[in-house]
N, C-alpha and C positions, 0 to 999 in steps of 0.2 A: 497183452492179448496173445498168448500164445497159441497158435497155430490157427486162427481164428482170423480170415480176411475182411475186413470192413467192403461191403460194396461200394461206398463211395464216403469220401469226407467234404467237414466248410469248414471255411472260416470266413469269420464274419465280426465286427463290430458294433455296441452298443450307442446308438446313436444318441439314448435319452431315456432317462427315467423316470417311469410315473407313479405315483402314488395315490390311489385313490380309496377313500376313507368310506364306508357304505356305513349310515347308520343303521340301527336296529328297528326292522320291520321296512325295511324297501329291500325289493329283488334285486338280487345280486347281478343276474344277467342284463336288467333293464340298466339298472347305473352302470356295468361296464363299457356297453353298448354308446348311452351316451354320453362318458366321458371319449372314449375311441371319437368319436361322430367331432364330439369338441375340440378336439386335440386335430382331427383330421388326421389320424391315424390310420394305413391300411391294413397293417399286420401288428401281431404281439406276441408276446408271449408274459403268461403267468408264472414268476419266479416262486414266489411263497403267499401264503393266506395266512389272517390270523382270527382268529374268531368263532362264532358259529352258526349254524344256520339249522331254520326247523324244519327243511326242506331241502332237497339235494337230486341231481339229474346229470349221475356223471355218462359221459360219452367217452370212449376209446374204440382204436381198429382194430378189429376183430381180424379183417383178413386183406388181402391188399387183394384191389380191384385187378384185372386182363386191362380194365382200360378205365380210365380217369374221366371225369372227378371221382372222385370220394361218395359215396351216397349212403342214406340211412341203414341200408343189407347191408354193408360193410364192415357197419360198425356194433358193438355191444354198448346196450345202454343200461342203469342200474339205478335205481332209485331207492337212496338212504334218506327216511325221515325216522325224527325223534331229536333229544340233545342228545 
């Protein structure tokens, strides 16, 4: 990272790994929702996906808020359908 300041760093530890298997033709959002719900999960994160879906609705931050939370203006959203 030369000359390049990071504004702030973590570290942090993997407390547990989950794995959860969505068959073909259920929403991806609805079964990760209720596996988190199941698990009694409050946070996660998605390492990798393998698969495909004939539908897609990705979200990212477009621009960081004056003041928090996070809201829908904040962010860009993109909708990939087909295989």
């Amino acid at each position: 990272m030369s000359g390049v300041k990071p504004v702030s760093l973590g570290i942090g530890c993997v407390k547990r790994v989950v794995l959860v298997k969505v068959e073909p033709g259920n929403d991806l959002l609805t079964c990760l929702v209720e596996a988190a719900s199941k698990l009694r999960m409050r946070a996660g994160l998605i390492v990798s996906g393998v698969g495909s879906l004939k539908k897609a609705r990705l979200r990212n931050l477009e621009r960081f808020p004056d003041e928090y939370p996070v809201r829908d203006e904040h962010r860009a959203f993109t909708t990939v359908e087909g295989p």
